[in-house]
N, C-alpha and C positions, 0 to 999 in steps of 0.2 A: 649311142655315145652320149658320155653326159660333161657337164664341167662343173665347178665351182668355185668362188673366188668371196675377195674382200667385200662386193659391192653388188653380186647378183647370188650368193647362196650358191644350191646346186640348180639346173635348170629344170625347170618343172616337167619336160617331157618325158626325165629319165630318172627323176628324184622324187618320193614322198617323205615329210618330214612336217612335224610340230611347229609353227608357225609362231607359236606362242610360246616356246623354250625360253628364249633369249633374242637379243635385239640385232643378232649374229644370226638369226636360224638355228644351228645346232651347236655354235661352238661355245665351249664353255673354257675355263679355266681354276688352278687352283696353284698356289703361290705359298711360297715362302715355309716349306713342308705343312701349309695346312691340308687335313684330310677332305676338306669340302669342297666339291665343284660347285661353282660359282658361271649365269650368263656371263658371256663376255662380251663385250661393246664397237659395234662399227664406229670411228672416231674422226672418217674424212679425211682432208690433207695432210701429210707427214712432209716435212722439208725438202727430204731425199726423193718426191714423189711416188709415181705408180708402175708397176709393174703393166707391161698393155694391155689393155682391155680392163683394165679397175680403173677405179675412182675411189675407194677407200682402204683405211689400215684398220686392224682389229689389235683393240687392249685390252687390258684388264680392269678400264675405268672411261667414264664418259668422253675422255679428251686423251692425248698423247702423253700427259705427264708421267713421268716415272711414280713421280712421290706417291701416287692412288696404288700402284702396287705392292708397299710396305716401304721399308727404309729409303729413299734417294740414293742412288747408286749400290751396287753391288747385289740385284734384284735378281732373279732366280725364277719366271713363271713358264708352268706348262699349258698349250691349249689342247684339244681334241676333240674331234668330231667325228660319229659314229655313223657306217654305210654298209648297206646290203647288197651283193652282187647275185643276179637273181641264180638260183639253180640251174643249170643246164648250158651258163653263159658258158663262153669258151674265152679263151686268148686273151684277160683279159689286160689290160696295158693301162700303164699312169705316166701323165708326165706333165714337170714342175717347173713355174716362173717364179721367181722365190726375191724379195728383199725383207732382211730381220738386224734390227735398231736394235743393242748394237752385235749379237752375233745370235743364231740360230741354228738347231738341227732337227733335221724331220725323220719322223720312225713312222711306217706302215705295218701293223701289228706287229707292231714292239722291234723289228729289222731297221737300221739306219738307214734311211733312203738319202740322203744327205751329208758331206761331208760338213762339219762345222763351219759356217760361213758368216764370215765376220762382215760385217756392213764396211766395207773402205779402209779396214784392216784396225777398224778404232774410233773411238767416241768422237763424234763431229766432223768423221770425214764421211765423203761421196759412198756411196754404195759401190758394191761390185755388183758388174751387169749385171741385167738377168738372166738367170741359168737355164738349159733344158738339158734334154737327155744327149747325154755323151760328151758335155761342155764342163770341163773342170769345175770341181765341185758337188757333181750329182753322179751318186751312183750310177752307172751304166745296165745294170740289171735289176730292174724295177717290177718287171713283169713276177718274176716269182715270187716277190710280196704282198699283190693281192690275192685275193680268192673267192671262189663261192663262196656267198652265206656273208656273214657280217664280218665287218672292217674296222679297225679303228685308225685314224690320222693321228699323230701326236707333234706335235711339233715345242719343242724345249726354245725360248727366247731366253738369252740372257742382255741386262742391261746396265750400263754400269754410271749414268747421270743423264739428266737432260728429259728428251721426248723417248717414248720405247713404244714399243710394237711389231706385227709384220704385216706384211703384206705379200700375197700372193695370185698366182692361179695355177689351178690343177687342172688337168684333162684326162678323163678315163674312159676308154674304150674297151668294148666287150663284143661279142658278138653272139646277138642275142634278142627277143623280142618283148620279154620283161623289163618295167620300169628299175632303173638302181632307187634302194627305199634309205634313208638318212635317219639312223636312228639316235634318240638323245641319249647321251649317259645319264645311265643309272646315280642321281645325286645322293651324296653320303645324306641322312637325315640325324638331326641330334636331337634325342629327347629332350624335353624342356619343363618341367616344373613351374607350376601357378601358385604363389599365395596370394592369401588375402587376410586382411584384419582389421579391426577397428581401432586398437590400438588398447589398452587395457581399463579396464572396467575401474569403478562402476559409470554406469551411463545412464547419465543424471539429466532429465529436461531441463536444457537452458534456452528454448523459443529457437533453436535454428535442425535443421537439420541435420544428423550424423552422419556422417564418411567414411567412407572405409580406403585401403590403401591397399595395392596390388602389386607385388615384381612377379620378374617371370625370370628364370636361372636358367641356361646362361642367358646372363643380361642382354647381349651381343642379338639374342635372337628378335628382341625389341619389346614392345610395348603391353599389355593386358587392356582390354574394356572391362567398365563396371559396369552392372545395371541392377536395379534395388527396387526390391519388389515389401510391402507390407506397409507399416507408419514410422517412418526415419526419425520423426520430427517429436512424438506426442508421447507422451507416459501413458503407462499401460501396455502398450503396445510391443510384436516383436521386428524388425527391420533386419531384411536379407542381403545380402552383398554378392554378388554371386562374380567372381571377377574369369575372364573368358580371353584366350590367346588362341588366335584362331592360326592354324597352322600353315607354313609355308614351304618353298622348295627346299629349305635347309634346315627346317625343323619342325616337329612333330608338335600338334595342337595339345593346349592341356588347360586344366578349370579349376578354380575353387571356389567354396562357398562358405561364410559364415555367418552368421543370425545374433542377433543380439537382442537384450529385452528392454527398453528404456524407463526409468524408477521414475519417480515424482520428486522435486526438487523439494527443498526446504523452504518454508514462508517466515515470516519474521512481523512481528507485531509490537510496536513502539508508542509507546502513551508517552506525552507532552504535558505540561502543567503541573506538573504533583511536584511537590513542596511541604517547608513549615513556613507559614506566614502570620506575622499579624495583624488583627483587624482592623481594618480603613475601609470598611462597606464599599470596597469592591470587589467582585467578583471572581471565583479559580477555579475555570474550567476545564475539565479536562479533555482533550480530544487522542484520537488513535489514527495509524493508519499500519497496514497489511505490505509488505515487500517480498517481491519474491523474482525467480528467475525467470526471462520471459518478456518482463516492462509489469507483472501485477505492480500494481500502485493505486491502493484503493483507502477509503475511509471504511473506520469499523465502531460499532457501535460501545460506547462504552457503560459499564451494568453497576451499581453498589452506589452511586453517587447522583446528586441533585445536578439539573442542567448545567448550573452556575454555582459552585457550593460559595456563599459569603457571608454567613455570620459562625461563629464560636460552635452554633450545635449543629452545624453543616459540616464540620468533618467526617472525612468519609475513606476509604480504600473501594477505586474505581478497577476493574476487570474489563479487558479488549478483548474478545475470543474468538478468532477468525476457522472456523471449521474447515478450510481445505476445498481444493477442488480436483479437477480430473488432473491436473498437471503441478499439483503443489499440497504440500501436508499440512497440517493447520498445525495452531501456532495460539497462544496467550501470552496477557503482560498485566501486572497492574502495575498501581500507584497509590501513593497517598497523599490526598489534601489535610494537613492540620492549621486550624486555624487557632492561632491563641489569644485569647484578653488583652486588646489595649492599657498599655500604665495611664493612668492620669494624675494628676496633679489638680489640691483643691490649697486656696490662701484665701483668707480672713484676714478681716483690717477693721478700725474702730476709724481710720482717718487720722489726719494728723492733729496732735496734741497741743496746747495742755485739754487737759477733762476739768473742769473746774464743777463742782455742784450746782446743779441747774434744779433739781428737784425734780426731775424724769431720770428715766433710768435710760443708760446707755447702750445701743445696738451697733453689730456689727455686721459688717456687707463681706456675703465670702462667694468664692468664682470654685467654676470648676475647668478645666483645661485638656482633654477638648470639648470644649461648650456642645459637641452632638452627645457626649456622655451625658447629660442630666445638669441638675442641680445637688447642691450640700443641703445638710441637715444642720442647724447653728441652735448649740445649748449654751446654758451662760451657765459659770458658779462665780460665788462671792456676789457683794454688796452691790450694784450696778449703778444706785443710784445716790448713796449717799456721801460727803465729804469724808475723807478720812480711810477710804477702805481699798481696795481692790477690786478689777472687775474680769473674769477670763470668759472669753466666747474662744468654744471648740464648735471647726466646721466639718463634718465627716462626707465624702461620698460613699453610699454603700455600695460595695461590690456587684455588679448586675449582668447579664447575659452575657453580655462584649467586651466589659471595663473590667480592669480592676479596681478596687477602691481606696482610699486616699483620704486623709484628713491636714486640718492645719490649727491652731491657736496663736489666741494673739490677749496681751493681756494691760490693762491699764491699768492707773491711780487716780481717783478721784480726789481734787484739791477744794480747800476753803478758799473764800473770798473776802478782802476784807473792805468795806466802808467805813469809812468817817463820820462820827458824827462831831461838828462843831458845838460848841456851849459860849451864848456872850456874858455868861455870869451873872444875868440879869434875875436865876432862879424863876425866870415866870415860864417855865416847862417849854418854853417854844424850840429847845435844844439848837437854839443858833440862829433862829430865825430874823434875829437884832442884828446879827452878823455884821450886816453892812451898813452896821454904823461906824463900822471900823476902830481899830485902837490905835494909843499913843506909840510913837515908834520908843521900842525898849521895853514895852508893858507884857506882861503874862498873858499867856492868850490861852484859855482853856480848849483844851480837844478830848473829845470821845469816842470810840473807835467801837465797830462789832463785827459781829460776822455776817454777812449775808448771802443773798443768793447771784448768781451771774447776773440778774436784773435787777439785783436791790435790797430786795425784801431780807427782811432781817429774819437770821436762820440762828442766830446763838441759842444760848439756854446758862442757867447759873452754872452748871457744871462746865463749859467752855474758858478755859482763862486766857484772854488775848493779852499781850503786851507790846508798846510801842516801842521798837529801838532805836527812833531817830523818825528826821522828816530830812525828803529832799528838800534839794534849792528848788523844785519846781513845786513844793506844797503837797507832797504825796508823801505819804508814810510807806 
């Protein structure tokens, strides 16, 4: 004699059974016309309590809730657990304690053994007692729906809100000295499909490593592992994905793999300084540096140009050429430094005027601007030193390595000078020397006049004709 129930399985003297089915032993379930058996779950206390001799209800989810078995009310699940009645048995007999939240029927290889039995006739009342054989509700001839050999239990719960489940006990007796063996149902298995990809090329080194991505169809069945075999990370190299669903009671295991080759990134090479500038003997140097993916961030040498290029014949076209490495393709830049000729400016002066004849000849002071350019070259034409003429000074800077060059003129008049000579009329040649002996006021006072030089000396000659147009109040002609 064996039994079985909510809370003790079948009893091990008279049952063999997979232990690891499900958290029920053998019973499984499947709902809502899905094709899959599904464990089903011992779930402990139900409101309505136990049937004698249990201490749990079995659902189709960790806990009593309806909501785990698809919609909230109007639920529909079947359970069933699979038994062997040994060969040889005889007589063999079932018989049922039965409560099912909120109505239930039980079928013994596919035969109704149970009349439809509504838990308290409706959602949230009392249960009706528990049933046994001959007590309204339970079929009375039970006996001829077991048999030799294998059995199956079915039992149909319907639920229509709230807590759902049943609970029961079964008692089967045989006579016989064979154990009854509890076999699991056969689970429907779904094929399931793996991809995997990297997602679309090209796959370019950017310093991190690549990944790939995995579903598994139907999704329901769950998750894929990746594991990656080769250089993920590094150009050159090719990197494997191999992605792996490892199979389970409701679906069939499946793999994919794909491989990819990773390129060499692009580097980039940037020269700084190059310009047109002009000369101020300072320095235009050029530097470079190398970028790439990764963090490259490097200096590079640059070729065609002086360290510092800073004068006029130190222009130059600078080249950066970073040849590449295992993870980056090389890359060039130039530039170019022009340096051009500072303008200058040169001015000439004689100083300020008058030029009066002094009997030297006259010079002129000339600049040049910017004073690090040099000095002028200062030529004179015309007369320079004598009364009467003109004098031009031209200052030139010649054009020279840095500079360009620049001139200026600047041009004067050279004037006569005149002195006085007095006469006291006394003909004794001393031309005025009697002077101060003074004259009578009203009397004629002889003067004589010439030309001379800025200090005196007498510069006329007979060809010079002076004439006096007057004398000031202060005695000056």
């Amino acid at each position: 004699m064996g039994s079985t129930d909510a809370s003790t399985d079948w009893s091990s003297d008279v049952v063999e059974w997979d232990a690891g089915i499900s958290s029920t032993g053998a019973w499984h379930f499947t709902g809502n016309a899905s094709p899959v058996w599904r464990p089903a779950y011992l779930v402990g206390a139900h409101p309505w309590g136990f049937v004698p001799g249990t201490d749990s209800w079995i659902n189709c989810g960790p806990s009593t809730s309806s909501s785990q078995c698809g919609a909230s009310g109007g639920n529909v699940v079947a359970y069933r657990v699979r038994f062997t009645i040994p060969t040889g048995s005889v007589n063999p007999d079932i018989k049922f304690w039965i409560n099912s939240d909120n109505a239930g029927t039980y079928y013994i290889n596919g035969t109704q053994v149970t009349d439809r039995l509504v838990g308290g006739g409706g959602a949230g009342a009392n249960p009706v007692p528990a049933s046994a054989p001959g007590v309204p509700g339970v079929r009375p001839s039970l006996q001829s729906a077991i048999q030799a050999g294998q059995n199956e239990m079915l039992v149909v719960v319907e639920d229509w809100g709230g807590a759902s489940g049943f609970n029961y006990r079964a008692d089967i007796t045989v006579e016989g000295t064979a154990p009854i063996v509890v076999v699991p149902p056969t689970p429907v298995v779904t094929s399931t499909t793996t991809t995997v990809t990297f997602g679309p090329g090209p796959f370019v080194y950017n310093g991190s490593a690549f990944t790939a991505t995995a579903t598994v169809s139907p999704s329901a069945a769950g998750a894929a592992t990746i594991a990656y075999s080769g250089d993920c990370t590094n150009a050159g190299n090719t990197c494997t994905a191999t992605a792996t669903f490892a199979a389970t009671s409701t679906h069939s295991g499946s793999s994919a793999t794909t491989t990819i080759t990773i390129d060499p990134a692009p580097s980039t090479v940037t020269i700084s300084g190059g310009g047109t500038f002009t000369y101020d003997g300072s320095g235009h140097p050029l530097t470079a540096t190398v970028t790439g993916a990764g963090g490259l961030n490097q200096p590079v040498t640059v070729v065609g140009c002086v360290a510092s290029p800073t004068d006029v014949a130190d222009s130059c076209t600078g080249t950066a050429t970073y040849a590449g490495d295992a993870n980056h393709t090389g890359s060039s830049a130039s530039a170019a430094v022009t340096i051009n000729k500072a303008p200058t400016a040169t001015a000439v002066t004689f100083g300020p005027g008058p030029f009066p004849y002094t009997g030297t000849a006259y010079t002129a002071t000339a600049t040049v601007t910017p004073a690090a350019a040099g000095v002028a070259t200062t030529v004179y034409a015309g007369d320079c030193i004598n009364a009467g003429t003109s004098c031009t000074a031209t200052a030139t800077y010649a054009e020279s390595a840095n500079y360009l060059g620049s001139s200026a003129s600047a041009n004067i008049s050279i004037t006569y000078t005149i002195c006085t000579v007095r006469d006291d009329g006394d003909n004794d040649g001393d031309h005025g020397s009697d002077h101060a002996k003074g004259h009578k006021s009203g009397s004629t006072v002889p003067v004589k006049i010439r030309v001379c030089t800025a200090a005196g000396g007498n510069a006329g000659s007979a060809s010079l004709k002076v004439k006096a147009v007057g004398i000031s109040p202060s005695g000056s002609l």
